[in-house]
N, C-alpha and C positions, 0 to 999 in steps of 0.2 A: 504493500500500500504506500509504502514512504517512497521509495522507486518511483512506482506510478506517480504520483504527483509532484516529486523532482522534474520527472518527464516533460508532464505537461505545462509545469514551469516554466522549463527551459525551450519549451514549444512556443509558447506565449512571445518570451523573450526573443528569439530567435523572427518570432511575425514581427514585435516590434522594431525590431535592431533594421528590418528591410522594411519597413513599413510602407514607404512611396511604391516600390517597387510590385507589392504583392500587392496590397488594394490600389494600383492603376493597370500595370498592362497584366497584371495573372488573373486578376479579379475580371476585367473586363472579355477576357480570354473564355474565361470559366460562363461569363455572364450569360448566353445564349444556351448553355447546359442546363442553366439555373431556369433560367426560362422556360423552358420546353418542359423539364420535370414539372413546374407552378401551373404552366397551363393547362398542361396533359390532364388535371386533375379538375378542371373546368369540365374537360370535354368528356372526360369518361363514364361520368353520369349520363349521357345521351342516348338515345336512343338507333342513332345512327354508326355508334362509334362501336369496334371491338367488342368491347364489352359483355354485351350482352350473348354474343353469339360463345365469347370464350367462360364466361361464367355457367350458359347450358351446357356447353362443353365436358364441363369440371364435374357439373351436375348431374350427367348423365351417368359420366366415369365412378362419379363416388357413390352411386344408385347401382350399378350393376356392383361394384367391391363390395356391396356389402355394409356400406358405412349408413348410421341412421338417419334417413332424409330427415325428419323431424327436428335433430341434434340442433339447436341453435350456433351450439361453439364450430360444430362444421357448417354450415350456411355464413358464418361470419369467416371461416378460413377460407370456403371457398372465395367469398367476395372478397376477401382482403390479395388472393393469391391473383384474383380472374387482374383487379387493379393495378396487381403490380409486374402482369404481362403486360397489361395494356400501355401502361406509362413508361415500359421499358423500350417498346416496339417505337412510342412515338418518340422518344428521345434517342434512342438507338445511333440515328445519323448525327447529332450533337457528339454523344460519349464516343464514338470512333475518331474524330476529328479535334473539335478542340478541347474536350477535359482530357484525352490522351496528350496531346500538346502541353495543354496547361501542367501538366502532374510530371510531364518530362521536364518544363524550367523549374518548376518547383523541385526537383529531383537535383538535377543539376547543379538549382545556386546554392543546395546545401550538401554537395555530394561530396567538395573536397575539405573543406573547410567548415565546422559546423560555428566558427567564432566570426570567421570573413568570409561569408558566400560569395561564391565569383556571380560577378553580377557586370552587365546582363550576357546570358548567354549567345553563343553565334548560331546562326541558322542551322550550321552541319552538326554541330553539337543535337541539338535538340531533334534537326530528322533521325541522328545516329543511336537514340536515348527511343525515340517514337518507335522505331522497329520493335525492339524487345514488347514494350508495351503493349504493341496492338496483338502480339500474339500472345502473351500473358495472359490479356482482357478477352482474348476467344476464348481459349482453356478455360479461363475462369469462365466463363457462361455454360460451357458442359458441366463443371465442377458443381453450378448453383440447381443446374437442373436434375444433376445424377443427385445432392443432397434433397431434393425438394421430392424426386423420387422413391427414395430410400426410406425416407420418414413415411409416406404413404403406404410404401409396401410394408415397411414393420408395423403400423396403423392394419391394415388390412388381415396379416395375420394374428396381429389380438384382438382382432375383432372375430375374426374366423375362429381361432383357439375357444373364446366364451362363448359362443353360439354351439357350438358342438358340445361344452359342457351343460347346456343347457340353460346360463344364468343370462338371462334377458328383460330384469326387470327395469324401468326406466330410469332410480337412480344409480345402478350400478351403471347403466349403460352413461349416465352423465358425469360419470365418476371416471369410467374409461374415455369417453369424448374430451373431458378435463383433462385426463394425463396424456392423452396425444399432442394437444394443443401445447401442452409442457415441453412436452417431446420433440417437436417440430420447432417451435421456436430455437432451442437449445441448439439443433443439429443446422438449423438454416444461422443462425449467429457465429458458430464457428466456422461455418462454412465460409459466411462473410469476412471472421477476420483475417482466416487462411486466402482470400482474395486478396484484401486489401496489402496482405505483408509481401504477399507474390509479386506484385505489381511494384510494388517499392523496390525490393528483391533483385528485379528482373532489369530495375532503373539503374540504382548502383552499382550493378556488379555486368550488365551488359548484355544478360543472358537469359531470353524468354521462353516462352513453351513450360510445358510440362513438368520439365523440370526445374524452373522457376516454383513450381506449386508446390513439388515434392521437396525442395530445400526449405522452405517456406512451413512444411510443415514439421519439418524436425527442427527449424529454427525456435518454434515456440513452444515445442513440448516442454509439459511444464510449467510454460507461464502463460498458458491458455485466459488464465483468470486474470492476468496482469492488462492481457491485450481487451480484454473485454472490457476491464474497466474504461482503460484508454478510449477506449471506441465509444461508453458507453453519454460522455457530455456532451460530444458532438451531436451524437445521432438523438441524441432530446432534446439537443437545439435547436438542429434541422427538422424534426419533428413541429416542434413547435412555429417553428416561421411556418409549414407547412399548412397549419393549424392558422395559422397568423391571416396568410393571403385566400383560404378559402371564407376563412368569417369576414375580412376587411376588402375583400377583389370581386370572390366569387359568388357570397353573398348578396353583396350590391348588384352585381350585375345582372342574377336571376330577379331580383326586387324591381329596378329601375327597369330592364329589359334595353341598357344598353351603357358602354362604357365610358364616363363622363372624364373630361380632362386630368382633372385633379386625382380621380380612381387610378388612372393609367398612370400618373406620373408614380403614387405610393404605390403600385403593383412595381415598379423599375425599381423602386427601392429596395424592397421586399427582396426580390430576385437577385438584386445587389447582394446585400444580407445574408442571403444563400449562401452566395458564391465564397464571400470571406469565411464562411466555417467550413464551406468543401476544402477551400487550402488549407483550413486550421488542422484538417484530418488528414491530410496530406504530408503537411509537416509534424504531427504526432509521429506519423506511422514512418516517416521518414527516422525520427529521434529514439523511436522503438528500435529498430531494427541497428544504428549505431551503438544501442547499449548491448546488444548482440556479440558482434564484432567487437567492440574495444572494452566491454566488461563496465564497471563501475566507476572507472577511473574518470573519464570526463565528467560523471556526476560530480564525485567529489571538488573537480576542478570547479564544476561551474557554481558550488557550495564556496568554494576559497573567495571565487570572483563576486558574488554577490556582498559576502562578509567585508571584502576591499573596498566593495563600492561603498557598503553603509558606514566601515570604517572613516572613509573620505568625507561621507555624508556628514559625522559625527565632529571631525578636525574642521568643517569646513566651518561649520554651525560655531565651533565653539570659538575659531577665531574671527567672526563676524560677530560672535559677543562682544571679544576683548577688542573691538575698536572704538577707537574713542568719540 
């Protein structure tokens, strides 16, 4: 725990130390990703979108498995899963383009240096950095969908298991639909941070594909729980801005029945917002994977540096007393 939040300390300080840098051209970079994810989430309520055709889809699938069409907690996975094909599909051309872009200069300005990022990177850098990535970020979409499938099939066969023992009453069965939901989250979240350390992984060291995922996964054995936490303030930020532009964007817009100036400017902002915690998670998962590689020692460094500064802080303060 103490680790973890040295980390994300030195995450913090590391955005501010490039501050110009990352919320203008990374941030703006990102900004169109940010976008597409905000709005995808207008459109997928419609009746014309996705949607619905991949929610019957799912519905059909988890009616013949076996699973209890009634189950509320499965009507809510289905919906939450059918969502996050749909928002993936329609952002898909953004995250191949420029959040892989954006995540190779952020890779970059903190690749050699994690005190002086080299800043800004040159074009051949960053195509040379984009390669690994885009085949990392395929792998990784098989990866989310072989987890997304695994938890269904082990769902399916405890579901199959108590029906042959015969126990089918309907709080057991909601006590089994509970601990899938458990289940699935748990196995789709590691999945996620074995993504995210791959992709960082693949940035530093040059080297994507598959085995980017497989280093990736013996990188964090162990500290499974460490990365999670890590993971865990970003993605309830992001969450919440999420939260934020569908009650303050999307709200409005089904209310009013159209987008007024001042809506659309705070929707830009909103999306803005996004984009700064997409790099915040970026440069986490960046300062993760260094405490890997070089062990503890730059922590403690950057515990010396922080102590130096307050130290300064302290002599600075006190001879700005003693003036006359």
């Amino acid at each position: 725990m103490e680790v973890s939040c040295k980390i994300l300390r030195r995450s913090i300080h590391s955005f501010l130390q490039n501050y110009h840098y990352f919320t203008s051209s990374i941030a703006f970079l990102v900004f169109p990703f940010s976008a597409s994810i905000l709005i995808s989430q207008a459109f997928v309520p419609s009746p014309s979108s996705l949607l619905p055709q991949i929610y019957n889809r799912l519905r059909t699938l988890f009616d013949a498995a076996g699973f209890p069409s009634y189950s509320l907690l499965f009507n809510i996975l289905n919906l939450k899963v059918s969502q996050t094909i749909t928002c993936s599909i329609f952002s898909l051309p953004f995250t191949l383009t420029v959040l892989l872009i954006a995540k190779a200069s952020i890779i970059h300005a903190l690749k050699l240096n994690h005190n002086k990022p080299s800043l800004p990177p040159s074009f051949s850098s960053i195509i040379a950095l984009y390669k690994p990535l885009f085949h990392t970020y395929i792998c990784n979409c098989f990866l989310i969908i072989s987890a997304n499938a695994t938890s269904f099939c082990i769902m399916f066969l405890a579901f199959s298991f108590v029906e042959t023992l015969g126990y089918s009453s309907p709080s057991f069965l909601l006590f089994m639909s509970a601990t899938g939901a458990i289940l699935f989250s748990v196995i789709l979240a590691n999945a996620l941070v074995i993504c995210n350390m791959s992709l960082v992984l693949s940035g530093m060291e040059g080297h994507g594909g598959y085995s980017a995922i497989l280093k990736a996964c013996i990188l964090i054995r162990g500290k499974t729980s460490m990365a999670l936490f890590l993971a865990l303030p970003v993605n309830i930020a992001l969450a919440a801005i999420e939260a934020l532009f569908h009650f303050r964007i999307v709200r409005e817009y089904h209310i009013v029945g159209k987008a007024r100036p001042i809506v659309l400017l705070e929707g830009i902002f909103i999306a803005y917002l996004y984009s700064i915690f997409i790099i915040l998670d970026t440069i986490v998962s960046c300062l993760f994977y260094k405490s890997f590689k070089t062990g503890e020692s730059w922590i403690s460094q950057e515990d010396k540096h922080f102590q130096d500064v307050d130290n300064y802080g302290h002599i600075g303060n006190k001879n700005f007393e003693e003036l006359p």
